[in-house]
LOTOR-979681 format. One record per residue (C-alpha): residue in three letters; x, y, z. Coordinates in pm, whole numbers, padded with zeros to 5 digits, always signed. Each point is the difference from the previous one (the first is absolute). Layout:
% LOTOR-979681
AlaXYZ
...
//
This chain:
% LOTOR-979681
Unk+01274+02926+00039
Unk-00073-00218-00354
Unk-00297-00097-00100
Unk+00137-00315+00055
Unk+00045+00054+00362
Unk-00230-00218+00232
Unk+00003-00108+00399
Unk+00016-00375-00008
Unk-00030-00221+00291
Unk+00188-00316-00171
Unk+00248-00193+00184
Unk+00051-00163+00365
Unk+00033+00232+00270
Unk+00134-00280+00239
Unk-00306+00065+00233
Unk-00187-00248+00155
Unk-00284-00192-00266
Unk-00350+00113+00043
Unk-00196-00133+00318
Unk-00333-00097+00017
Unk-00159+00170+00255
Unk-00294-00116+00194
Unk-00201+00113+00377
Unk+00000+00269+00191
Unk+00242+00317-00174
Unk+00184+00177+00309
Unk-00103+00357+00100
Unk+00276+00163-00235
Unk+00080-00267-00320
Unk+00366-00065-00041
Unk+00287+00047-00062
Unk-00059-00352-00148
Unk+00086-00134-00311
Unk-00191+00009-00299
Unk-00070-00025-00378
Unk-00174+00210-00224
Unk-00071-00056-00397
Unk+00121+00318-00251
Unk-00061+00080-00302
Unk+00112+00317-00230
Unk-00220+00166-00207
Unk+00087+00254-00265
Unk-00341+00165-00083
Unk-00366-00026+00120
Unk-00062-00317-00172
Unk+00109-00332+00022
Unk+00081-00247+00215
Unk+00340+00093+00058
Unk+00355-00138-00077
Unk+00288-00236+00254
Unk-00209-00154+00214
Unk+00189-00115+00353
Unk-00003+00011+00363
Unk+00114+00259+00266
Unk+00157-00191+00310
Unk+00091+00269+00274
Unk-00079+00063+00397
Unk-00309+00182-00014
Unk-00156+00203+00344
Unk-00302+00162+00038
Unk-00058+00215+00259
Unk-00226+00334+00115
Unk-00036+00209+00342
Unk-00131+00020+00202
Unk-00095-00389-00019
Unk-00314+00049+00150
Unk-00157+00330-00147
Unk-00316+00149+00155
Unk-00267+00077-00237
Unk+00044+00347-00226
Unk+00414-00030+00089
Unk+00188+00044-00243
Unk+00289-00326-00109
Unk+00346-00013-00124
Unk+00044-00331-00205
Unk+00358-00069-00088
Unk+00059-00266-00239
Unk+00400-00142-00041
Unk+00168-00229-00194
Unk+00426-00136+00123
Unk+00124-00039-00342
Unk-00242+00160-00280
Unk-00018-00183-00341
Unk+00306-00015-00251
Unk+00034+00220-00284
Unk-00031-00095-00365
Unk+00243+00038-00254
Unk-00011+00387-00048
Unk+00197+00203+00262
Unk-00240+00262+00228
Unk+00042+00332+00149
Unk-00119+00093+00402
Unk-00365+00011-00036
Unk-00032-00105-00323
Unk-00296-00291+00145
Unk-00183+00203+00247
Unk-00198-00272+00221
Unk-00383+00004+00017
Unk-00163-00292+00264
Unk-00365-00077+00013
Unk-00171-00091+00282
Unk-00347-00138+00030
Unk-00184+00053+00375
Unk-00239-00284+00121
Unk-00193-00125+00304
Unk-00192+00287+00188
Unk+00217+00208-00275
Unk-00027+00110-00358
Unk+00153+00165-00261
Unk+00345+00033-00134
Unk+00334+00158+00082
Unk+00306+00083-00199
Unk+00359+00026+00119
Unk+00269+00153-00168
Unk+00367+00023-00017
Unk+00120+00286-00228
Unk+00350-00082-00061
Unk+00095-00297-00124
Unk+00223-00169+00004
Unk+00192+00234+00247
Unk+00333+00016-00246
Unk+00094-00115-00362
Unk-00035-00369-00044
Unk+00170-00202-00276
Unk-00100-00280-00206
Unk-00122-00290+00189
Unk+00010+00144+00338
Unk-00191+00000+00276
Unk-00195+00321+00030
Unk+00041+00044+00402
Unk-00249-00020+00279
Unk-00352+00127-00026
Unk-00218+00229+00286
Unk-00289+00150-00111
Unk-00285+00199+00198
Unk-00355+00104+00007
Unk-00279+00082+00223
Unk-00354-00057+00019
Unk-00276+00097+00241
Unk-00133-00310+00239
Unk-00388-00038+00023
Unk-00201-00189+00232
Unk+00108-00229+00276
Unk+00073-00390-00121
Unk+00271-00247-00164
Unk+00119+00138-00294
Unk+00290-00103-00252
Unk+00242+00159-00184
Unk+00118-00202-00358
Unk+00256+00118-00233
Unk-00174-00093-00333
Unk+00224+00200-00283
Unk+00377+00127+00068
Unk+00058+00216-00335
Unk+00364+00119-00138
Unk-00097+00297-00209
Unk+00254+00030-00248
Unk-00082+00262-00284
Unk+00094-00246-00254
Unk-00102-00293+00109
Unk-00202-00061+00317
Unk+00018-00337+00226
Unk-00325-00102+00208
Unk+00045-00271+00281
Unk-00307-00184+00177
Unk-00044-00344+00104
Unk+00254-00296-00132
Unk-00108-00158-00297
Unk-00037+00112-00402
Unk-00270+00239-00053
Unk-00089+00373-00072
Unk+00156+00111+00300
Unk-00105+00363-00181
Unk-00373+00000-00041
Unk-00065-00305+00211
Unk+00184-00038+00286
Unk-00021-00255+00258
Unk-00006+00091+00406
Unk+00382-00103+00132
Unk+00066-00221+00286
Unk+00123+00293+00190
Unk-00246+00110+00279
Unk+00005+00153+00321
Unk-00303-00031+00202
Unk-00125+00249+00259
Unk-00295+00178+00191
Unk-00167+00304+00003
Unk-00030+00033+00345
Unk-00269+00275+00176
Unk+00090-00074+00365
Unk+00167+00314+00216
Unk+00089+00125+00328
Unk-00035+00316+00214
Unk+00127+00111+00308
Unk-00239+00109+00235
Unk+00209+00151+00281
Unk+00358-00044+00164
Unk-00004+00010+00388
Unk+00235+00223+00107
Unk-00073+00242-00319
Unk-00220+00271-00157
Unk+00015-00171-00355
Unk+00007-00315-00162
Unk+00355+00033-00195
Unk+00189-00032+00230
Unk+00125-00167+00313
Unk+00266-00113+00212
Unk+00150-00286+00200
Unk-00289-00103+00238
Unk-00254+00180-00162
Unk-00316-00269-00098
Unk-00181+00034-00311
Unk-00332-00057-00050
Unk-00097-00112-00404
Unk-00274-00087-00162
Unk-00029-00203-00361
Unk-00279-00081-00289
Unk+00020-00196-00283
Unk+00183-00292+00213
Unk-00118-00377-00009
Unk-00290-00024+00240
Unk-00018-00160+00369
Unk+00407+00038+00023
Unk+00292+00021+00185
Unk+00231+00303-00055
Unk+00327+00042+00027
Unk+00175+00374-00008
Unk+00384+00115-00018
Unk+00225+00289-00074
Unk+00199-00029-00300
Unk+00224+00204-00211
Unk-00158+00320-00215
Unk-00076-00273-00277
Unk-00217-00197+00221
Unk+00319-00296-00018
Unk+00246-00122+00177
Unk+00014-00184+00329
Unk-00327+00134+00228
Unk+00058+00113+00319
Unk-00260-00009+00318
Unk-00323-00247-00013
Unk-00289+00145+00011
Unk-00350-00209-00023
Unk-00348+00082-00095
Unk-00276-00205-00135
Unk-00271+00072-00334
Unk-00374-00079+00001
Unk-00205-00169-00245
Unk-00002+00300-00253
Unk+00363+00026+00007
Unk+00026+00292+00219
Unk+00234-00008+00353
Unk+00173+00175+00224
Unk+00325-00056+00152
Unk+00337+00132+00244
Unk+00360+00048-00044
Unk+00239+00095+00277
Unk+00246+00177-00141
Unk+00330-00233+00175
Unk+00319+00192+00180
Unk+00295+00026-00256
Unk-00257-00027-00369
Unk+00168+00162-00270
Unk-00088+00372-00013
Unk-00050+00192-00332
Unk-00269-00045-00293
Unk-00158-00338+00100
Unk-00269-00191-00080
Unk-00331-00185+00248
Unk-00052-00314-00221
Unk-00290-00198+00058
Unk-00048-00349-00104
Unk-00357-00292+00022
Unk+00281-00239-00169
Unk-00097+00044-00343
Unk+00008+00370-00086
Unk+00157+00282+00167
Unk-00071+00366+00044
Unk+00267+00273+00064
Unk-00070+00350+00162
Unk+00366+00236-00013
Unk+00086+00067+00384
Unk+00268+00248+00127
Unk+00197-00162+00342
Unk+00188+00278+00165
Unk+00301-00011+00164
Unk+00137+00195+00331
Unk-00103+00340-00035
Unk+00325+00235+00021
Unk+00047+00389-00037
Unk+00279+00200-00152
Unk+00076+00377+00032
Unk+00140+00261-00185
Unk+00247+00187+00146
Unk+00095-00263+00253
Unk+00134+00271+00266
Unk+00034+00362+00047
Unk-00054+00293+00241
Unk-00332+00125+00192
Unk-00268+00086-00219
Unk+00098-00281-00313
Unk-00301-00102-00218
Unk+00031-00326-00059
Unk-00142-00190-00309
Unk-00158-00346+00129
Unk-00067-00294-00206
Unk-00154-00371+00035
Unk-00049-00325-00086
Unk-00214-00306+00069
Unk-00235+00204+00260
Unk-00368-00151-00025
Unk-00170+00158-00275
Unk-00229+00274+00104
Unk+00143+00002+00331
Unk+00068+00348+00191
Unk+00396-00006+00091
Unk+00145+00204+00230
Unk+00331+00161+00003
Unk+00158+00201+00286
Unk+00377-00002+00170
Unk+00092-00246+00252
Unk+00311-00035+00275
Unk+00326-00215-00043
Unk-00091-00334+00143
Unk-00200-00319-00061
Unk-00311+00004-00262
Unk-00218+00157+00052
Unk+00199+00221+00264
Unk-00171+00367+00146
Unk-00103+00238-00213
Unk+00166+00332-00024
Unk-00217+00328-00050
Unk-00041+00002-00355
Unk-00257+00114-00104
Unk-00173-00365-00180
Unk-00158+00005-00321
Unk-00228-00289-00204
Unk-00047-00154-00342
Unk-00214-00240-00170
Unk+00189-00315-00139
Unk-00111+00001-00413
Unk-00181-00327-00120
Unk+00361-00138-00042
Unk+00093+00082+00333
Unk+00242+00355-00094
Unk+00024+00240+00305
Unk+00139+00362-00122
Unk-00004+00244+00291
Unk+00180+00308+00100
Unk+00129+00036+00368
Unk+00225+00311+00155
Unk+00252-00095+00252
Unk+00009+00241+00272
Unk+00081-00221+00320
Unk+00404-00030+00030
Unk-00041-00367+00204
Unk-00158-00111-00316
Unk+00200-00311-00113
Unk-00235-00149-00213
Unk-00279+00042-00218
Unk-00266-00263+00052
Unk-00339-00088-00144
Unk-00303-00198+00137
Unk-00344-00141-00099
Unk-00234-00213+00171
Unk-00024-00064+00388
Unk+00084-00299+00233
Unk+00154-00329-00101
Unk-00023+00114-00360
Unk+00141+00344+00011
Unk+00218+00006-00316
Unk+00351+00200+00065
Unk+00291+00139-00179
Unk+00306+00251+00030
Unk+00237+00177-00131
Unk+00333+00128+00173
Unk+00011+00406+00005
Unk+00340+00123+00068
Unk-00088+00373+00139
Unk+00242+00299-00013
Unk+00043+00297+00171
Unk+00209+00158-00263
Unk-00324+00106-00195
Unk-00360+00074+00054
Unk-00317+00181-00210
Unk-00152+00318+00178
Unk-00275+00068-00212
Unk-00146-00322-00222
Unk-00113+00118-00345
Unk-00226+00323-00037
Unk-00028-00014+00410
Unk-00001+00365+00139
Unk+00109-00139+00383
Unk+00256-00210+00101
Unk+00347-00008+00157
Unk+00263-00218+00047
Unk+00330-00014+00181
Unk+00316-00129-00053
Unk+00253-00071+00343
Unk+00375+00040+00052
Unk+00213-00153+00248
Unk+00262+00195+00083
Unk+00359-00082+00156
Unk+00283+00160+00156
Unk+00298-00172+00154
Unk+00183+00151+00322
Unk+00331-00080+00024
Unk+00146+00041+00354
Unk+00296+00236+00071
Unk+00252-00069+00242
Unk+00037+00113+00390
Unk+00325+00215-00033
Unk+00197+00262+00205
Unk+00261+00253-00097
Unk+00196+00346+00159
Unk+00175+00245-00197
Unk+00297-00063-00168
Unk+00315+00093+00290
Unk-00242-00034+00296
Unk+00147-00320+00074
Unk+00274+00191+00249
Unk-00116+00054+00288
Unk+00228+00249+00237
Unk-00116+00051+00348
Unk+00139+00327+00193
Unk+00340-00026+00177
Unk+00089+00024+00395
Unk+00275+00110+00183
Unk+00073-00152+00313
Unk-00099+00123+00336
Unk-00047-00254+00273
Unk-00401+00005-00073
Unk-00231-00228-00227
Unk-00045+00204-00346
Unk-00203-00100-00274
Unk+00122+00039-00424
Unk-00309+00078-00177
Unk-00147-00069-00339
Unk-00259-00092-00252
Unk-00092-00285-00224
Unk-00104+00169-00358
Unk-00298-00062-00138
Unk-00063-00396-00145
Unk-00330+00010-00223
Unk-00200-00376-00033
Unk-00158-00073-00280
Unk-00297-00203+00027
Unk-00123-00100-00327
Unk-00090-00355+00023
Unk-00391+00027-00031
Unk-00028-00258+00284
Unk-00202+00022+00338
Unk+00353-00042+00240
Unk+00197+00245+00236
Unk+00385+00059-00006
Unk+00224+00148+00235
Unk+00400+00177+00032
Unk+00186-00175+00279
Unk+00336+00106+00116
Unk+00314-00173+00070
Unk+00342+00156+00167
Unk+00320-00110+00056
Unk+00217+00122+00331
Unk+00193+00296-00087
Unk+00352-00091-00032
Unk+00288+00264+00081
Unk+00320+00058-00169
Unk+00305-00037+00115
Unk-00256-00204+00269
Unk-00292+00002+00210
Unk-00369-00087-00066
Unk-00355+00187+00055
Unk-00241-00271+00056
Unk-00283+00006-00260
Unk-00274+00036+00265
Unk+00101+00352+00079
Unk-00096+00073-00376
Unk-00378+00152+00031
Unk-00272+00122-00245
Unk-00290+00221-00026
Unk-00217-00128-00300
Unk-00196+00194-00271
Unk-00215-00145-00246
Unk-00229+00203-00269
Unk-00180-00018-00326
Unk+00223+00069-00288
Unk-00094+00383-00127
Unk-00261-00036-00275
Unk-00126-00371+00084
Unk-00327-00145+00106
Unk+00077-00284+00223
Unk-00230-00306+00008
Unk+00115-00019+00375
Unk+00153+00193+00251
Unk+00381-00082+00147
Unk+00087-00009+00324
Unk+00353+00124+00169
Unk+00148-00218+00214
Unk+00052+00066+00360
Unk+00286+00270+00124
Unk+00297-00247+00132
Unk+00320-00209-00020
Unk+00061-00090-00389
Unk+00128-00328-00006
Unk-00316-00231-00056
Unk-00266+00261-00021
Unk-00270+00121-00259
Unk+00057+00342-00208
Unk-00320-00030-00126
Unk-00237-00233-00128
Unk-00335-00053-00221
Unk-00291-00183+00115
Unk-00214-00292-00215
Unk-00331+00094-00122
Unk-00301-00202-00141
Unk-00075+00234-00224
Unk+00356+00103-00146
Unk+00325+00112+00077
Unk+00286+00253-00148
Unk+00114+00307-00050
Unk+00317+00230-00016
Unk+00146+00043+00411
Unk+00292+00215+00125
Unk+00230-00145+00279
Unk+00242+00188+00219
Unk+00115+00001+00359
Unk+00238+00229+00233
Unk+00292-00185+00121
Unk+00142+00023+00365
Unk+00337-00183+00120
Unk+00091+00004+00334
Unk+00385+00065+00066
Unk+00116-00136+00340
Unk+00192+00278+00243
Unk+00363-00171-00022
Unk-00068-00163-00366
Unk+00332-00079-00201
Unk+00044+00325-00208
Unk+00023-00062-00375
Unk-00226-00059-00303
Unk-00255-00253+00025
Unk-00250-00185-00261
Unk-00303-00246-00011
Unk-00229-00082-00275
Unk-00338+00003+00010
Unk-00232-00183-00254
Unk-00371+00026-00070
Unk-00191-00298-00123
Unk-00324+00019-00163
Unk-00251-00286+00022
//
């Protein structure tokens, strides 16, 4: 930058004029408009050069807005539009910004804020420079009013430097004047303190219900308090009313019931006697829950537990508990305890042994105001831990269910293959009643069915019918019945041969039902008898015979 090169403040801005300012200055000053008076100055002596006025939107502001005594407080000093340049182009930070405070009332001293870059970026000829913020801090001292006044805003430029005070033409260098711009505030000494929380071991915390009991100092005397919850920063809307009251040295007492639905999280009590107000940070908890790590598995699982929003300090107890309503019946878990942390953290390890186990639950507290939570445990019996860790004893077991399906057979009969020919011995004619003799082969049943019923052979005959004529009635055909075991079976039941007599309509042999179980492999024969009349038609006679299983 030239020697040449200078900050000046020259020009209209379009802002608002200056205002004349005059009663009470708000908590934080601004942003309201404003004028200050510059000057430049290019060495230690001198009046300085381009005298003029800075019209802007000036703010002063610090926090907290009420500081206790020894905190320590951010000032923050801003400016909308910052002064123009002069007629020499500048660099980013070529006119780092210095602004002097003076502290007054209960206060003294001085504080300096600064803003190191400036302007932000490159500004030509005759522009403005941008907006302004520069900070500080400073130490508050004893309780009382106090004010804050800008008295010197400096531009130091390594050329040439510019020095803004009050409005007017004077040595705004070496003697300038206090500035319109003031904010106003108190040191205030007043605090708070929870003495207990019904309901609770400590006095951080509490939850919906819970009353708690304050006490205050430092307050106006002989009145009427006022308490809420609001958000972490002690703002926002306040929820709950408590009351209390102060005596004549300021000191009181007071109650808050802590109302259903309040905001959980980082809060804040905040008590008010109408003119000051005193904070005290509060955590609300929520409903306490529980999750678990694995969230299923076999006999034997250990299972990491952990918590949230349990009364702090509180003993919590975790065990296994039945499918049905909360709380439903415990299963035989063994149950294990924790301590909640001051934030109200449960961490807990619990071993799942119980197979009805459906959920893992935790509890603290008794009666009406027995707090509660689960969490669903799926359990399997497709896994489970014999021996947990460095244990030398232990078994578990793992079960099978096993299946088989029995298909039924069928109920079935058969002979041998050309045993369906039956040829019964020939007669010759005498005058005398002769009988033709034979025998049924062998029919084996089959009875494969698996089922609990009987079955039985039942015969059938037609009359015997002669050729070239002549008939043998079918009644004179008789049988003698045999019925055994088939060689090499085990019968589930025994079968019965049917009774010695005329064919037609009669049983060969038959199987009884049985509770328990029937089949088995049977043999079925039976020796044949036909009766031949004396004077019967001589020639060759047939019948057929049929035998039905059911």
């Amino acid at each position: 930058m030239g020697t040449h090169s200078r900050l000046a403040v020259a020009g209209a801005l379009g802002l608002t004029a200056a205002i004349a300012f005059g009663g009470a200055t708000a908590q934080a000053y601004g942003p309201t408009a404003n004028t200050l008076g510059c000057r430049i100055y290019f060495s230690d002596a001198g009046t300085g050069t381009s005298p003029t006025t800075w019209n802007d939107t000036f703010a002063l502001t610090q926090t907290p807005a009420t500081p206790a005594p020894g905190q320590t407080v951010t000032v923050t000093f801003t400016a909308v539009a910052g002064p123009n340049n002069g007629p020499v182009p500048l660099n980013a930070g070529d006119v780092p910004v210095a602004v002097k405070l003076a502290l007054g009332g209960s206060q003294s001293g001085t504080v300096t804020l600064n803003m190191a870059t400036y302007p932000a970026a490159a500004a030509p000829a005759s522009a403005p420079l941008g907006p302004i913020t520069a900070t500080g801090t400073y130490v508050a001292g004893g309780t009382g009013a106090a004010t804050l006044t800008v008295t010197q805003v400096q531009f130091n430029n390594s050329t040439a430097k510019t020095y803004c005070s009050n409005a007017g033409d004077r040595d705004h260098k070496a003697a300038p004047e206090a500035s319109t711009i003031v904010e106003s505030f108190s040191v205030f000494g007043g605090g708070t303190t929870i003495t207990s929380i019904t309901g609770q071991t400590v006095t951080n915390a509490a939850r919906a219900g819970n009353t708690i009991n304050f006490s205050v100092s430092g307050m106006a005397s002989s009145a009427g308090l006022t308490a809420t919850l609001k958000d972490a920063g002690g703002n926002g809307t306040g929820e709950g009313s408590g009351t209390g009251t102060t005596d004549a040295t300021g000191a009181g007492t007071g109650t808050l019931v802590v109302p259903s639905g309040a905001t959980t999280g980082a809060r804040t009590l905040s008590v008010s006697d109408g003119t000051n107000t005193v904070t005290r940070p509060i955590t609300i908890l929520g409903a306490p829950a529980i999750s678990i790590t694995p969230s299923g598995g076999g006999a034997g699982t250990a299972v990491a537990v952990t918590g949230t929003n349990w009364n702090p300090g509180s003993t919590v107890t975790v065990r296994g508990y039945q499918a049905g309503a909360p709380p439903p019946p415990a299963t035989a878990d063994a149950a294990v305890t924790a301590t909640a942390t001051a934030t109200g953290a449960v961490t807990a390890s619990f071993t799942v042994n119980d197979p009805t186990t459906a959920y893992i639950g935790a509890s603290s507290g008794a009666g009406p105001s027995t707090l509660f939570a689960v969490a669903t445990w799926t359990a399997s019996a497709d896994s489970c831990v014999a021996k947990a860790g460095a244990a030398t004893t232990g078994s578990c077991n793992l079960t099978y269910n096993l299946s088989q399906t029995v298909t039924a057979g069928n109920l079935a009969m058969s002979r041998a293959a050309g045993s369906g020919n039956v040829p019964l011995s020939g007669v010759t004619l005498n005058g005398t009643v002769q009988n033709g003799t034979g025998a049924l082969a062998p029919i084996t049943v089959t009875d494969f069915r698996g089922t609990t019923f009987g079955w039985s052979l039942v015969g059938s005959v037609s009359d015997f019918t002669g050729t070239p004529g002549g008939t043998i009635p079918k009644a004179n055909l008789t049988w003698t019945p045999t019925c055994t075991a088939t060689a090499g079976f085990t019968n589930a039941v025994t079968a019965t041969a049917g009774s010695a007599g005329a064919v037609d309509g009669s049983t060969l042999c038959s199987a009884p039902a049985n509770a328990a179980g029937t089949g088995g492999s049977f043999d079925a024969a039976a020796a044949l008898n036909l009766q031949v009349p004396a004077f019967q038609l001589a020639g060759s006679y047939s019948a057929t015979l049929t035998i039905t299983l059911s």
